[in-house]
RODREN-272492 format. One line per field, with one value per residue (C-alpha): residue number from 0; x, y, z; residue in one letter. Coordinates in nm, 3 decimals, always signed. Layout:
nr = (NUM;...) .
X = (X;...) .
Y = (Y;...) .
Z = (Z;...) .
rest = (a;...) .
END
This chain:
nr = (0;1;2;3;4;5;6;7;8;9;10;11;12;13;14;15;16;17;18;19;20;21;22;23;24;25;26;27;28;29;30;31;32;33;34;35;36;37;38;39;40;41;42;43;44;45;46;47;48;49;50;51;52;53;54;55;56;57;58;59;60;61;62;63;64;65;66;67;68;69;70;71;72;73;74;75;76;77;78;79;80;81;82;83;84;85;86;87;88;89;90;91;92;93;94;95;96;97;98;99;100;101;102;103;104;105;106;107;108;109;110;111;112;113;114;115;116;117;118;119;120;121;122;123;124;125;126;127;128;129;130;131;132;133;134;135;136;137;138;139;140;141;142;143;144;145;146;147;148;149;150;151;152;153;154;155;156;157;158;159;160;161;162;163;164;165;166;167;168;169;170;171;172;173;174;175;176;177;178;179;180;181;182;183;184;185;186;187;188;189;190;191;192;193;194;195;196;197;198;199;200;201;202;203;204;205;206;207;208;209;210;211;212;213;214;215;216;217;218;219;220;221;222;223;224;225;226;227;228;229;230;231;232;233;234;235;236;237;238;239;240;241;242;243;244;245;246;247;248;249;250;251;252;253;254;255;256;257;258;259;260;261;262;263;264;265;266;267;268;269;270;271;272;273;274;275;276;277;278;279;280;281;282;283;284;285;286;287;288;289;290;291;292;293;294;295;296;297;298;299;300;301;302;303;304;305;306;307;308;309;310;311;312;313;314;315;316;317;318;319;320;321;322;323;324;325;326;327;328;329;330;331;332;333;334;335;336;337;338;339;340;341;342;343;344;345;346;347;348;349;350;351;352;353;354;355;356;357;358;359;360;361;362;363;364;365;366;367;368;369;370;371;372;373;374;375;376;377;378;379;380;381;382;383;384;385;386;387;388;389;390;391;392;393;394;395;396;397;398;399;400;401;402;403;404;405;406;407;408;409;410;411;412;413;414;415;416;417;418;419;420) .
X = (-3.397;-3.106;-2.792;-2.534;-2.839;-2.799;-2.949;-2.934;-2.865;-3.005;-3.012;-3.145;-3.338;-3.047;-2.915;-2.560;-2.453;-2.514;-2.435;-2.403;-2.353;-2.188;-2.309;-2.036;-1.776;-2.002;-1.854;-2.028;-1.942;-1.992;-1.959;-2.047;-2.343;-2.103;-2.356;-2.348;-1.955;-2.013;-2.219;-1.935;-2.157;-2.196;-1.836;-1.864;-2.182;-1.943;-1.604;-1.485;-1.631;-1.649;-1.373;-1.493;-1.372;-1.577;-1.424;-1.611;-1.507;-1.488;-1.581;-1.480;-1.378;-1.717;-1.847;-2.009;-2.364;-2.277;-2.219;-2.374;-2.098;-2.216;-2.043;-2.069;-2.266;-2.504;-2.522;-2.607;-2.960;-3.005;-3.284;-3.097;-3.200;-3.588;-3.606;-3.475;-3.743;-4.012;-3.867;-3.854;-4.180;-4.311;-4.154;-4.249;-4.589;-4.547;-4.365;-4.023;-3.721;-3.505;-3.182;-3.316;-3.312;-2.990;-2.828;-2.980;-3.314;-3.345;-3.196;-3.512;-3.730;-3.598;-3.659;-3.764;-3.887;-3.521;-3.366;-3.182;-3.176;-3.040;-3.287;-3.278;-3.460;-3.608;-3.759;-4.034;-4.360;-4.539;-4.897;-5.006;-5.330;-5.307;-5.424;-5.193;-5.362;-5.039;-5.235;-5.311;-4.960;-4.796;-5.000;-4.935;-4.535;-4.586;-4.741;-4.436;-4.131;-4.379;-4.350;-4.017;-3.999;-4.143;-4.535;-4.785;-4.832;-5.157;-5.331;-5.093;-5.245;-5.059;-5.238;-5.115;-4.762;-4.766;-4.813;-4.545;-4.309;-4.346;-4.288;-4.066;-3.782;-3.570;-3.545;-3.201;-3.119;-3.276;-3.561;-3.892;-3.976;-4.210;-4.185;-4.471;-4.585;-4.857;-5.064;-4.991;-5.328;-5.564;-5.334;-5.354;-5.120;-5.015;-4.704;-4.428;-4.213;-4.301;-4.446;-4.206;-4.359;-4.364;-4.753;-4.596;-4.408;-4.246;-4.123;-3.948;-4.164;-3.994;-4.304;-4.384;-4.440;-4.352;-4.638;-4.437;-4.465;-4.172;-3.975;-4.030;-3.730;-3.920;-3.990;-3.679;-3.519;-3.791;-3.611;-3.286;-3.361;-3.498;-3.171;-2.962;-3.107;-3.094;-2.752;-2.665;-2.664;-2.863;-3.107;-3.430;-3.771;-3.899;-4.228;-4.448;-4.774;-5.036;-4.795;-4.613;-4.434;-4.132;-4.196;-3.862;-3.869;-3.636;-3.358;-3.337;-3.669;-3.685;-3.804;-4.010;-3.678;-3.487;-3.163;-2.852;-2.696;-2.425;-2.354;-2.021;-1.991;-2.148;-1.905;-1.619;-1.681;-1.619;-1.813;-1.940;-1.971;-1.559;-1.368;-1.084;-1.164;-1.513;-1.359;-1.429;-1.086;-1.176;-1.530;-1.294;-1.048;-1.359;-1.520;-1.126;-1.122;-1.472;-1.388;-1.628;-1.700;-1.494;-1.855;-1.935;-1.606;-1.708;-2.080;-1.955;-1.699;-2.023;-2.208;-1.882;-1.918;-2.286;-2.282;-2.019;-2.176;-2.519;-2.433;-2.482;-2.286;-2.427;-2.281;-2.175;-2.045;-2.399;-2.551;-2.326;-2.410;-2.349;-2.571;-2.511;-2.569;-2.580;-2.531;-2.194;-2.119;-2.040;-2.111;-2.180;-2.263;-2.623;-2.846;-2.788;-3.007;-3.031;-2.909;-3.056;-2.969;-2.894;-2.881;-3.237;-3.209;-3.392;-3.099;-2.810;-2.460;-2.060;-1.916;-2.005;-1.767;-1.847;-1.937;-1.713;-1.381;-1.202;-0.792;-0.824;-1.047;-1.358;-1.387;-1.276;-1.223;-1.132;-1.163;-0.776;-0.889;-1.149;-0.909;-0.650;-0.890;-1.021;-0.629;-0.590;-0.903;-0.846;-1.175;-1.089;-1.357;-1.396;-1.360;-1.706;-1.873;-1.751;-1.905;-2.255;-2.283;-2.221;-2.471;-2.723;-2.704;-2.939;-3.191;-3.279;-3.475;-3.713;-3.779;-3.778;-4.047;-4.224;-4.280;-4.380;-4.044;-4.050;-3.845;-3.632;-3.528;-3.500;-3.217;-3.067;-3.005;-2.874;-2.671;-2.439;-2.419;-2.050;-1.970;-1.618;-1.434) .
Y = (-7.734;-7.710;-7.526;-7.797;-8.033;-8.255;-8.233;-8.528;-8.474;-8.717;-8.750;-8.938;-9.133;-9.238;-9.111;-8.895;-8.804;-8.569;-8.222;-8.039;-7.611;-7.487;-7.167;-7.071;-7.159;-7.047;-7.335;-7.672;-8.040;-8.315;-8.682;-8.917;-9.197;-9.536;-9.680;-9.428;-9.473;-9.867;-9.873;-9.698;-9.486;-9.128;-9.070;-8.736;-8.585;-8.331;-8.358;-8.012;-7.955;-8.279;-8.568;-8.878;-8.976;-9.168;-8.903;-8.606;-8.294;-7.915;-7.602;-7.286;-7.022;-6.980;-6.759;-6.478;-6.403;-6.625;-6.962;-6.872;-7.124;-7.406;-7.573;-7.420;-7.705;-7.701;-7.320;-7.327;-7.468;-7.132;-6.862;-6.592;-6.244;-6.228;-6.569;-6.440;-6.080;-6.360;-6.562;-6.245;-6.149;-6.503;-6.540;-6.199;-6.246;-6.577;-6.401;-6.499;-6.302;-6.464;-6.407;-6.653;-6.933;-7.124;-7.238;-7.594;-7.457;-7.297;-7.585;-7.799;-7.508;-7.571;-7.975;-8.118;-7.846;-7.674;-7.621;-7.920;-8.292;-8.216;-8.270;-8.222;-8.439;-8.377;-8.191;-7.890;-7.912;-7.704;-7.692;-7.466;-7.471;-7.712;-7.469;-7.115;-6.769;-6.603;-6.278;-6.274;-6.444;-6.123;-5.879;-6.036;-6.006;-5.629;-5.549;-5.809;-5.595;-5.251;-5.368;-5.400;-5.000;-4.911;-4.908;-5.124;-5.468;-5.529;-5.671;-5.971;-6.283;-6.631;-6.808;-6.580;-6.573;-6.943;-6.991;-6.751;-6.870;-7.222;-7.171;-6.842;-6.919;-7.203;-6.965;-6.787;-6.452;-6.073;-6.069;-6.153;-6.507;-6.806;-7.227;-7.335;-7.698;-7.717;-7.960;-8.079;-8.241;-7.936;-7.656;-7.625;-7.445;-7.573;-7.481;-7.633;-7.681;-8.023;-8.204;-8.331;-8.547;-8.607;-8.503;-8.143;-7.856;-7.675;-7.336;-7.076;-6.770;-6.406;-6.199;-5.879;-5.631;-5.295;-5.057;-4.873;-4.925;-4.738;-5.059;-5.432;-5.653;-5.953;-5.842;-5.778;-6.123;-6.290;-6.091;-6.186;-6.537;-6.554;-6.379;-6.609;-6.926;-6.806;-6.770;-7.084;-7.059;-7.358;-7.250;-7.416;-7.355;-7.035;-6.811;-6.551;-6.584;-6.369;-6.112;-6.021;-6.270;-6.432;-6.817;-7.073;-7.477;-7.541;-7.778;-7.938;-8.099;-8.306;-8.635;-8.676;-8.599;-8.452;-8.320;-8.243;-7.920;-7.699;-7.308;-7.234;-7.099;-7.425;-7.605;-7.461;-7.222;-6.934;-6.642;-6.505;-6.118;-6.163;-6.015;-6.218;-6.516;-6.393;-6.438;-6.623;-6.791;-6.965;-7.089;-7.234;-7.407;-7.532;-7.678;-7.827;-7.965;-8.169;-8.287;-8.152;-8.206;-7.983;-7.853;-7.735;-7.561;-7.388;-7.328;-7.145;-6.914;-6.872;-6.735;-6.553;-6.354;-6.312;-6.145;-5.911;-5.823;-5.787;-5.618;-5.864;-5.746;-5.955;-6.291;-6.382;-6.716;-6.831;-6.732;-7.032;-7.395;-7.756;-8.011;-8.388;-8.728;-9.024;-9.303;-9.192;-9.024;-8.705;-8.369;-8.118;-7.724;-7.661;-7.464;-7.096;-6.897;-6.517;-6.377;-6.031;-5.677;-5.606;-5.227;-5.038;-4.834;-4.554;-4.434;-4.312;-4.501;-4.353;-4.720;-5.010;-5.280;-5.642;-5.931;-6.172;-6.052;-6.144;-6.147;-5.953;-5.686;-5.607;-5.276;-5.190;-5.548;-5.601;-5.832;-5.962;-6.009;-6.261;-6.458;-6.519;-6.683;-6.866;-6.977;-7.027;-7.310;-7.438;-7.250;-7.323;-7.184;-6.892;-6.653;-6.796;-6.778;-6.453;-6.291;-6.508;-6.359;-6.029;-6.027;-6.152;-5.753;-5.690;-5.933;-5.678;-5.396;-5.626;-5.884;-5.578;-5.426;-5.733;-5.673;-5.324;-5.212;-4.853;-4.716;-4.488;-4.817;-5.011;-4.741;-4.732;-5.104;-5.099;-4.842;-5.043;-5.350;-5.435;-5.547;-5.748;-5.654) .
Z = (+2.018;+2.289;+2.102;+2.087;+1.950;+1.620;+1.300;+1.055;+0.644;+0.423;+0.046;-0.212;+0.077;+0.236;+0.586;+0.483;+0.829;+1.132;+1.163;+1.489;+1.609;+1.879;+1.958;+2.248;+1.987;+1.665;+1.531;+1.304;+1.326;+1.058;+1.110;+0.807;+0.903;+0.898;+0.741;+0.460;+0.421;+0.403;+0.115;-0.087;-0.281;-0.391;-0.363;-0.528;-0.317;-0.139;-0.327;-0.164;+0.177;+0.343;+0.387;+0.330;+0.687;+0.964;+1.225;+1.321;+1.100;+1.290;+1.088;+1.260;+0.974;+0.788;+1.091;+0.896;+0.706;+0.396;+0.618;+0.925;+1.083;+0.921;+0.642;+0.292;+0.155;+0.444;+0.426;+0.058;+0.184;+0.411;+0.306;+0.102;+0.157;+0.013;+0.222;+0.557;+0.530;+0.477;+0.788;+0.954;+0.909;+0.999;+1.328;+1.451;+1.320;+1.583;+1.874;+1.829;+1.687;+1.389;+1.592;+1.851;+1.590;+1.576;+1.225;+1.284;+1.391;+1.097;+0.862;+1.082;+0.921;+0.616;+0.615;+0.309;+0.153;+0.053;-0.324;-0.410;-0.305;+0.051;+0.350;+0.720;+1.026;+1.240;+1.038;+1.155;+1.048;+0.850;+0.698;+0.432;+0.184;-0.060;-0.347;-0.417;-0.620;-0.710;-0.740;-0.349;-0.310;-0.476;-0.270;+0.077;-0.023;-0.153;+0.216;+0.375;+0.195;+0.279;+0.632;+0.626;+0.516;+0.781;+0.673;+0.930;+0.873;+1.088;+0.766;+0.746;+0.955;+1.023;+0.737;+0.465;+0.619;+0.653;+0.279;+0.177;+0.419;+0.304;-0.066;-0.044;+0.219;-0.011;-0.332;-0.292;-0.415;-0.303;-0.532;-0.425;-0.533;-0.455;-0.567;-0.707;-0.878;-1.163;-1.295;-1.576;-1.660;-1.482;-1.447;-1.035;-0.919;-0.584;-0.326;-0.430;-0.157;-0.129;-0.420;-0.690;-0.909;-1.232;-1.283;-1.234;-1.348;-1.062;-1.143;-0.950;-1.009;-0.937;-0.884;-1.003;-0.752;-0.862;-0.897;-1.116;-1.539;-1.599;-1.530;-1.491;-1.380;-1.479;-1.820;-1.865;-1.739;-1.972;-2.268;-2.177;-2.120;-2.481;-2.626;-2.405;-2.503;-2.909;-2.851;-2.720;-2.390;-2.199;-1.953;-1.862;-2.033;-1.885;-1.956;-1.822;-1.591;-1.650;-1.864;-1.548;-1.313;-1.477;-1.410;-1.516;-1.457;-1.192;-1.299;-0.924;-0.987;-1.285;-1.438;-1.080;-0.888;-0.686;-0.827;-0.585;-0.676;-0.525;-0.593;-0.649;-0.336;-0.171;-0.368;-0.270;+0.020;-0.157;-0.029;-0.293;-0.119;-0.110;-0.379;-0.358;-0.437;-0.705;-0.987;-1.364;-1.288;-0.994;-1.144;-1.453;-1.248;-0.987;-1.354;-1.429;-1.051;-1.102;-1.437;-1.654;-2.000;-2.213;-2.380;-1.989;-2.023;-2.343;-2.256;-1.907;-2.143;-2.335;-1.962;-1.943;-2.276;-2.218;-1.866;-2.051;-2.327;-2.186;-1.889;-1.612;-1.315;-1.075;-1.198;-0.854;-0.734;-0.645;-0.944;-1.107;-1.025;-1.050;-1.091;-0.979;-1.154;-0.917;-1.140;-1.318;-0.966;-1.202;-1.170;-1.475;-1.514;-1.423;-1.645;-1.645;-1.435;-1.304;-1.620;-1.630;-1.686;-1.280;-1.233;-1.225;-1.584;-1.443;-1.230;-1.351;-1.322;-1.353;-1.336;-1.198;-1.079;-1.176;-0.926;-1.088;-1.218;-1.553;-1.590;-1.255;-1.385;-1.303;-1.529;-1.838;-1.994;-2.291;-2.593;-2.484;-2.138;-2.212;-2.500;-2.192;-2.022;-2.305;-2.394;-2.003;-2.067;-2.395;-2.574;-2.882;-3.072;-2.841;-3.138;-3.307;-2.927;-2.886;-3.246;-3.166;-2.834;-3.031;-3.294;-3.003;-2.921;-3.238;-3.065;-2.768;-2.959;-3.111;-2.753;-2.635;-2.819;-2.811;-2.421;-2.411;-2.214;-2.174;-2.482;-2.226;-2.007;-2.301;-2.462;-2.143;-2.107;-2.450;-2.381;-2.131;-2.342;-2.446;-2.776;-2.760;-3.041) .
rest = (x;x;x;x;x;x;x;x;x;x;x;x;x;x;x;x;x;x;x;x;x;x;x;x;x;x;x;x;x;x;x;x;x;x;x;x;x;x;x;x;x;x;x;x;x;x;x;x;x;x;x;x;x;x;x;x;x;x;x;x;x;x;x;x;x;x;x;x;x;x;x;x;x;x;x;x;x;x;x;x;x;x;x;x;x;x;x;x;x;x;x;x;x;x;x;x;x;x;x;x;x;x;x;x;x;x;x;x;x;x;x;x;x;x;x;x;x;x;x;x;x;x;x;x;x;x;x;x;x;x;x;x;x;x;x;x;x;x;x;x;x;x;x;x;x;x;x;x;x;x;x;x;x;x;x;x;x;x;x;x;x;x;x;x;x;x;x;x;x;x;x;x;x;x;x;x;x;x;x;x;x;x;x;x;x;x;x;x;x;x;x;x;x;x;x;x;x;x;x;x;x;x;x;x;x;x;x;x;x;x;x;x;x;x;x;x;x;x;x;x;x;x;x;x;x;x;x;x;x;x;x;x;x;x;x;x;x;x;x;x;x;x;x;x;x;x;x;x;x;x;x;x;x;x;x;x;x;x;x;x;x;x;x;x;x;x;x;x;x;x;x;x;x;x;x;x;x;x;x;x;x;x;x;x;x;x;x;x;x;x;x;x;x;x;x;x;x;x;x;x;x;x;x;x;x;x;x;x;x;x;x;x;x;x;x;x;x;x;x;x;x;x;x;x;x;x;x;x;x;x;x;x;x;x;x;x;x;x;x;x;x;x;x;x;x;x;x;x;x;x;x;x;x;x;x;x;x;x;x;x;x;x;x;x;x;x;x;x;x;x;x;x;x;x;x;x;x;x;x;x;x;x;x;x;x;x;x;x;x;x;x;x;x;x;x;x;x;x;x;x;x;x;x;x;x;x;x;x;x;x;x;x;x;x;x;x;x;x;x;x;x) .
END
């Protein structure tokens, strides 16, 4: 692929328009397909990032390891940082070098097999087996991340690479993590970068790796998934696999469909490593700005509260989504997702700073911090959300328990949980 070479978007089967990269100028170009712009639909598909112009459209200020120089929506379909060690580890393992593949290259890598409803042609091919063992899955990424610590990798072959890079690449965030689809007739679990039927489940499975017992981060997200969704907080239907791997249904395939979703900082190309601009304020007034249901309003103050209490600090701006309806040509808050105690409980912490602040304060908030913002955004049973989210504390020893988490991580995590009052 020659550097100033196009790559087309399409969604929902329909061509959206072509995207170009100049590498000289480490700058992107978008020009809406005139055909697209005559049918006069999906008006809302990009209502931040893109014009709704026929003329080509120049990006030049998202030239850094969020964007990549492309356009934040485009970007938002990039391999995060477990996805770019897997790349990694793929290309080398095929003789090339990940800084020798161009933004579009690597959004033709990407294809039809990315997060979301957003595809790219032409699209690279790439086979896999048709069948997955997540046991053999999880020890080819353990010896993947070992490699990348410096122990020898000469046990990896193309074959196992190929499957991992095929259904671990389009999951975003640092933890290791794989897409898988399941049967729901036989139970075959197959890759799931692909298939999105409605004879499947497809999950997003963050594998256990750790060797360690001290400590499980899935075990733990399992717990606070079940705390979250007692206390009213929607996420989708999650569970365990084999008492280890923490497996959730992913809310971008459903009802045998794709589902076009943004992150926050897709949305609205915020960078989501800047502080200026990660705050709760700016995910309120994005919600205001799309014209969201007031009970999306409420049930994001109800994240908001959560993440405090329960000592989230990773809440970042693409750890919040949207989640698109074509008919109504709406958008609404996606299900919650990555909630999680984030710091390892086994070390030991001074103060940590949060990734998203509230009333400009990312330490020491208070009880009046949070009811400015819920008077800023007309909450007006934030009180009620506030004391549910509260007694939810009670809820950890016994999940807890229930899981076998080490009593001295378990005491430690409760030790930095918040109670607004």
């Amino acid at each position: 692929m020659s550097k100033n070479n196009l790559i087309a978007l399409h969604c929902f089967g329909t061509e959206v328009g072509k995207i170009g990269f100049d590498e000289d100028r480490r700058a992107s170009f978008f020009q809406y397909n005139p055909a697209f712009l005559k049918e006069d639909k999906y008006h809302s598909l990009f209502p931040l990032v893109f014009r709704r112009i026929p003329q080509t459209q120049v990006f030049s200020k998202y030239n850094n390891d969020t964007f990549r120089g492309l356009p934040p929506a485009i970007a938002d379909s990039l391999p995060d940082a477990f996805g770019n060690i897997i790349f990694k580890a793929w290309l080398e393992n095929n003789k090339k070098a990940l800084r020798q593949i161009s933004p579009l290259e690597q959004l033709a890598y990407v294809g039809q097999r990315g997060m979301g409803a957003l595809e790219y042609a032409p699209a690279k091919e790439v086979a896999g087996n048709k069948t997955i063992s997540i046991d053999e899955i999880t020890t080819i990424v353990k010896q993947v991340l070992d490699h990348k610590q410096g122990t020898s990798a000469n046990s990896l072959n193309h074959e196992s690479l190929l499957n991992i890079f095929k259904i671990g690449t389009s999951a975003g965030g640092a933890r290791p993590k794989i897409l898988v689809s399941q049967n729901k007739a036989t139970g075959t679990i197959i890759p799931g970068d692909l298939i999105y039927s409605a004879d499947h489940d497809h999950y997003l499975v963050k594998l256990a790796i750790e060797e360690s017992p001290a400590y499980s981060h899935e075990l733990t997200e399992y717990v606070y998934y079940r705390i979250a969704t007692a206390a009213g907080i929607t996420m989708m239907p999650s569970k365990l696999i084999d008492d280890r791997h923490f497996a959730t249904l992913r809310f971008d395939r459903q009802y045998g469909e794709k589902q076009h979703i943004l992150t926050a900082t897709g949305m609205a190309g915020w960078d989501f490593m800047d502080p200026k601009v990660s705050s709760y304020e700016n995910l309120f007034e994005l919600a205001i700005h799309l014209k969201l249901d007031h009970k999306d309003i409420e049930q994001l103050f109800r994240r908001m509260i959560f993440n405090l209490v329960f000592a989230n600090h990773d809440d970042h701006l693409k750890n919040h989504s949207f989640i698109y309806d074509p008919p109504t040509d709406k958008w609404s808050l996606a299900p919650a997702y990555d909630l999680t105690y984030s710091l390892n409980p086994l070390l030991n912490y001074t103060q940590v700073s949060r990734a998203l602040s509230v009333n400009g304060k990312r330490t020491s908030i208070t009880l009046s911090d949070v009811m400015k913002i819920a008077g800023m955004f007309t909450v007006k049973n934030a009180t009620a959300i506030i004391a549910e989210i509260n007694a939810a504390t009670d809820l950890w020893d016994v999940y807890a328990k229930e899981q076998h988490i080490p009593i001295n991580a378990a005491n430690t995590i409760k030790k930095h949980f918040m109670v607004l009052e």
